[in-house]
VEXPA-149306 format. One record per residue: x, y negated, z of N, C-alpha, C in turn. Coordinates in pm, whole numbers, padded with zeros to 5 digits, always signed. Example, Ala and Ser with C-alpha at 12.3 -4.5 7.8 and 13.67 -1.06 7.14 Angstrom:
BEGIN
+01319+00569+00780+01230+00450+00780+01320+00330+00780+01285+00225+00708+01367+00106+00714+01290-00003+00787
***
This chain:
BEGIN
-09028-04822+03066-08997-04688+03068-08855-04668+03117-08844-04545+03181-08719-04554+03219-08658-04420+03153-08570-04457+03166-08452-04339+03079-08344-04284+03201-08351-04150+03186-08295-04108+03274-08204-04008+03165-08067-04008+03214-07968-03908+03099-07989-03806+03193-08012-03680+03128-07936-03573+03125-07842-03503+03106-07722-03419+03200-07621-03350+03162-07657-03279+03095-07563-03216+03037-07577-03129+02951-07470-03017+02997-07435-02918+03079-07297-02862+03133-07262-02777+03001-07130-02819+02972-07026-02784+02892-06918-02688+02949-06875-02586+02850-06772-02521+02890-06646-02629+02883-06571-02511+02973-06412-02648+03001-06379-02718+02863-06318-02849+02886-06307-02872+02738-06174-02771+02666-06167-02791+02543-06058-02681+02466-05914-02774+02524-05825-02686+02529-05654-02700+02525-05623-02748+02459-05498-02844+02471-05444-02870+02349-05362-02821+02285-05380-02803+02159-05271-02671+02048-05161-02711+02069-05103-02831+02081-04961-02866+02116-04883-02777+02195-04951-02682+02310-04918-02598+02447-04892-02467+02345-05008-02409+02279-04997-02311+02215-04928-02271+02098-04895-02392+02032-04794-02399+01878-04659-02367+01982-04601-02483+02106-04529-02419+02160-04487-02325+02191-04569-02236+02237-04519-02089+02326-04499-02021+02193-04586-02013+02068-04563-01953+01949-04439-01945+01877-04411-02068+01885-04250-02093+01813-04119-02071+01941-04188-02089+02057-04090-02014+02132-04055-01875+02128-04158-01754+02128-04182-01636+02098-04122-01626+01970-04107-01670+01843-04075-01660+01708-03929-01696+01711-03872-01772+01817-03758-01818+01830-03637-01717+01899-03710-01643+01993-03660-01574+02095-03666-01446+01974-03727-01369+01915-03735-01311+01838-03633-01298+01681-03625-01437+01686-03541-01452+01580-03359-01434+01638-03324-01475+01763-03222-01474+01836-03237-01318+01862-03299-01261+01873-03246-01094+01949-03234-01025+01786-03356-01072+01670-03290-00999+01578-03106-00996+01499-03074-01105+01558-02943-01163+01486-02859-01104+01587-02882-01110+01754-02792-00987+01789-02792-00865+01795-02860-00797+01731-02894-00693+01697-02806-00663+01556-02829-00744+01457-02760-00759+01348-02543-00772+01403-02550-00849+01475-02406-00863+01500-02337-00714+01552-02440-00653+01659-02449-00548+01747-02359-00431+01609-02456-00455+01561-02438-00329+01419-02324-00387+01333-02308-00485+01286-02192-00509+01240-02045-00491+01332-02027-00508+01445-01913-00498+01494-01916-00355+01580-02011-00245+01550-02011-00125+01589-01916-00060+01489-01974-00111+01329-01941-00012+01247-01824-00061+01211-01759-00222+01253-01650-00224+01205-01516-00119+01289-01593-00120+01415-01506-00049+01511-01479+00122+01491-01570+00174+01403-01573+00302+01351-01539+00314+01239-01482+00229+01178-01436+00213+01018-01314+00314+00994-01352+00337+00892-01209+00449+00831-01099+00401+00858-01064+00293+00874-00915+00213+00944-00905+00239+01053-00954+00277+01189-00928+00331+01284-00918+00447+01322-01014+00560+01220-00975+00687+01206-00849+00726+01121-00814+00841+01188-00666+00865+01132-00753+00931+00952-00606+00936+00905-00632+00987+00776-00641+01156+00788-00717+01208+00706-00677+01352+00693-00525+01393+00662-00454+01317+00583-00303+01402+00561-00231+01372+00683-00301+01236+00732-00205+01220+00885-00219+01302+00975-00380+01348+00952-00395+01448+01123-00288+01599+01109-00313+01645+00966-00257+01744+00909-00108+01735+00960-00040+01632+00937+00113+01636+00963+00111+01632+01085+00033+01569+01164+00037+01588+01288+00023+01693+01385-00089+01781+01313-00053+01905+01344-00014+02006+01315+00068+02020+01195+00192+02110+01152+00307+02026+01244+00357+01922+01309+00439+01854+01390+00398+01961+01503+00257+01977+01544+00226+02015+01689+00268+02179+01674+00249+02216+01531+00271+02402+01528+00384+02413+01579+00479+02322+01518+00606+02343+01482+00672+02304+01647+00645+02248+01725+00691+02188+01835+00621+02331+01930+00534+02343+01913+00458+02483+01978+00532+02634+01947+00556+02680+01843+00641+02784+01807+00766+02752+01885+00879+02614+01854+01002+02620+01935+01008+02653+02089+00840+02631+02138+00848+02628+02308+00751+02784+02290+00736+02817+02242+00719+03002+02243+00856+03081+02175+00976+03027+02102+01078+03068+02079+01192+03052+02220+01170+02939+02335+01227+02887+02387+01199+02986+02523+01064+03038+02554+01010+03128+02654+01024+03200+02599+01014+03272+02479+01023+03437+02469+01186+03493+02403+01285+03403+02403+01433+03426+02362+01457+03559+02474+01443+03591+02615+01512+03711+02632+01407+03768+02623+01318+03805+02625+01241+03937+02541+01275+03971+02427+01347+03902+02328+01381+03977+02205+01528+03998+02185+01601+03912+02294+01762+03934+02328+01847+03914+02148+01942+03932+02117+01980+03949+02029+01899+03958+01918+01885+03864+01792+01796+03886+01666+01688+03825+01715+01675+03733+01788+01485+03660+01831+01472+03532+01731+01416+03538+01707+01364+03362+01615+01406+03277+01696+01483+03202+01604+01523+03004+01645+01458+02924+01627+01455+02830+01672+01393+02689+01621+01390+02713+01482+01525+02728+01448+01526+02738+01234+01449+02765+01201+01376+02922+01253+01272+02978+01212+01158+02949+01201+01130+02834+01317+01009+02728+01315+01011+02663+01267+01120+02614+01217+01137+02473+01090+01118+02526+00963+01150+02621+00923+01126+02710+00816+00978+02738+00788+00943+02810+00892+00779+02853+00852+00714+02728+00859+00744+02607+00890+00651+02505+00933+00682+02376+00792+00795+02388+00730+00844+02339+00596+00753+02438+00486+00758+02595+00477+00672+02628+00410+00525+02570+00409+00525+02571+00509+00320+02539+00546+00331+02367+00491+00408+02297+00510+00378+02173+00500+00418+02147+00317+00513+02243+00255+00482+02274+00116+00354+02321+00058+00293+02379+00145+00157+02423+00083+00071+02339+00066+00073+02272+00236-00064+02144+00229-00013+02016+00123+00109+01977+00050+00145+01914-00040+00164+01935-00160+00115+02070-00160+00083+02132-00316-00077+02156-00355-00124+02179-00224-00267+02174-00200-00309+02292-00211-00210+02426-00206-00228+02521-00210-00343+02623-00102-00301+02556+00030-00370+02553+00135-00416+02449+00224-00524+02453+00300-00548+02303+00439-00472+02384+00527-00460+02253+00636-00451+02261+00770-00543+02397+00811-00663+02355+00831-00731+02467+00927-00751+02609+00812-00686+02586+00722-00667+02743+00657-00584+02785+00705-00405+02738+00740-00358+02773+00757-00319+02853+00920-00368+02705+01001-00378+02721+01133-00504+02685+01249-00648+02718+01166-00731+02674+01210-00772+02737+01351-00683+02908+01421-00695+02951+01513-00589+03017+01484-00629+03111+01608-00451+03193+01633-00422+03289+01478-00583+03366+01465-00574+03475+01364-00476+03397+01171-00515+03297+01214-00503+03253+01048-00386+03193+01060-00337+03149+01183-00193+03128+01212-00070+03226+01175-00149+03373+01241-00074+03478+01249-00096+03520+01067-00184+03527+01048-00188+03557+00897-00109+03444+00799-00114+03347+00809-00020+03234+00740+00132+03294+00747+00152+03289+00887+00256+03351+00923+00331+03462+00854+00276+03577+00864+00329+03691+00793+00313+03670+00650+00225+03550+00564+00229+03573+00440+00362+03447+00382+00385+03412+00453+00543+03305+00477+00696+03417+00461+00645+03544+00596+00784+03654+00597+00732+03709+00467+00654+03774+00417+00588+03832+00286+00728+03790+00147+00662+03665+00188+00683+03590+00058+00852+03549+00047+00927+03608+00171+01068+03619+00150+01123+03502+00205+00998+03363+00252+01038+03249+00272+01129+03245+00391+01091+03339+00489+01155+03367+00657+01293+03399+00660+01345+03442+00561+01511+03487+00549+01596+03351+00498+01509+03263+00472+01600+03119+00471+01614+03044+00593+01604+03127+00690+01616+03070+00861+01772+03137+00913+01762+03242+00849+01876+03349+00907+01830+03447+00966+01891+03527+00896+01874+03625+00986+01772+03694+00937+01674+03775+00928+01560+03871+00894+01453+03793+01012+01377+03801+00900+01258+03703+00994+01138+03829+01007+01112+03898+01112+01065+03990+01153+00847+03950+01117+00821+04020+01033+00652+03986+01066+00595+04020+01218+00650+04079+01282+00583+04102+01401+00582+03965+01513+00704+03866+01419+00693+03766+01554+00618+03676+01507+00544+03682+01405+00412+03594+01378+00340+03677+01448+00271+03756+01535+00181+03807+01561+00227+03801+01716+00362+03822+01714+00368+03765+01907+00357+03594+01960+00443+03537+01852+00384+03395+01820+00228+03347+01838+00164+03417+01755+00020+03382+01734-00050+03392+01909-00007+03499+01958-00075+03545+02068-00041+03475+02168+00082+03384+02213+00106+03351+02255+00068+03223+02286+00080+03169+02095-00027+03006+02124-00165+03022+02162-00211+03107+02144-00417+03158+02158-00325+03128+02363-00285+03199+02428-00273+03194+02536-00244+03025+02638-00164+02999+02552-00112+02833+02662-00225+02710+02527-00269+02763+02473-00410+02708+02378-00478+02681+02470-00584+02580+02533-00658+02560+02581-00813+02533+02526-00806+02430+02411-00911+02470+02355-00922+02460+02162-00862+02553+02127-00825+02538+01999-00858+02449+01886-01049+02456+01920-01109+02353+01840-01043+02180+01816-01053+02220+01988-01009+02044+02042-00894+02019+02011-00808+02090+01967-00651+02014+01940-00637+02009+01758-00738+02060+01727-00764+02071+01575-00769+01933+01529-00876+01867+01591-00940+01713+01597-00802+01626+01642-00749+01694+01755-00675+01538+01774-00509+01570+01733-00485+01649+01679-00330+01702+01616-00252+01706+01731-00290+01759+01812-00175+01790+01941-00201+01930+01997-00131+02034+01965-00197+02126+02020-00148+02194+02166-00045+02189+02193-00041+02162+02365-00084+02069+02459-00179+01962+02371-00239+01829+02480-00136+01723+02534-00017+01728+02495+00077+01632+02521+00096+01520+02419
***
């Protein structure tokens, strides 16, 4: 008798898992590396935004009672012959700007209460001559030149908000 084999056709034989454990732990690897810079990403974002690089609130504050006060002398400095004889001095800006900076250190008032736009400037202002504080400059400290004052910074003001934020309010 004779014996004759038959094939039998088989699908391809299987892969070896060795190929596929590979690419797996490569994928799991690559995955594990982007989560950790991702992690670093966020750690050295927020160190860079940390309250140590933002100014302090009492700093911005002095900084911009510095900027009022430097702003009034250069509206005392342009408007001296319009008021000729009897016009506000510098003194007068050191004065109203020593009051205001007594307030924000008594906590009586903020910054943007006092000078958060022209109006509350001008109102700070006259409640400074009010209060008798303006005659320690010399001279009679007129309420009307808080209100020519005021109008004047709203004018060479560019954008009020914006100098609020960065305590400079002429942008210099």
């Amino acid at each position: 008798m004779t014996y004759t084999m038959q094939t039998i056709p088989t699908s391809n034989p299987p892969q070896p898992r060795a190929r596929g454990r590979s690419t797996s732990l490569l994928a799991v690897g690559l995955a594990a590396i982007m989560l950790v810079a991702v992690g670093v990403g966020i750690v050295l974002f927020r160190s860079n935004n940390s309250s140590s690089t933002r100014i302090a609130p009492s700093q911005l504050a002095s900084a911009q009672l510095t900027s009022v006060q430097q702003s009034c002398e250069q509206w005392v400095g342009s408007s001296a012959s319009t008021f000729g004889n009897g016009s506000p001095s510098s003194a007068w800006c050191t004065a109203m700007t020593d009051w205001m900076g007594h307030q924000l250190r008594n906590q009586h008032m903020t910054g943007a209460m006092m000078w958060g736009n022209a109006t509350t400037l001008q109102t700070t202002c006259q409640q400074w001559t009010a209060a008798g504080a303006g005659a320690s400059s010399g001279g009679t400290a007129s309420p009307a030149w808080c209100g020519q004052m005021a109008n004047w910074m709203a004018q060479h003001v560019g954008d009020w908000g914006n100098w609020m934020t960065s305590g400079n309010m002429m942008g210099r």
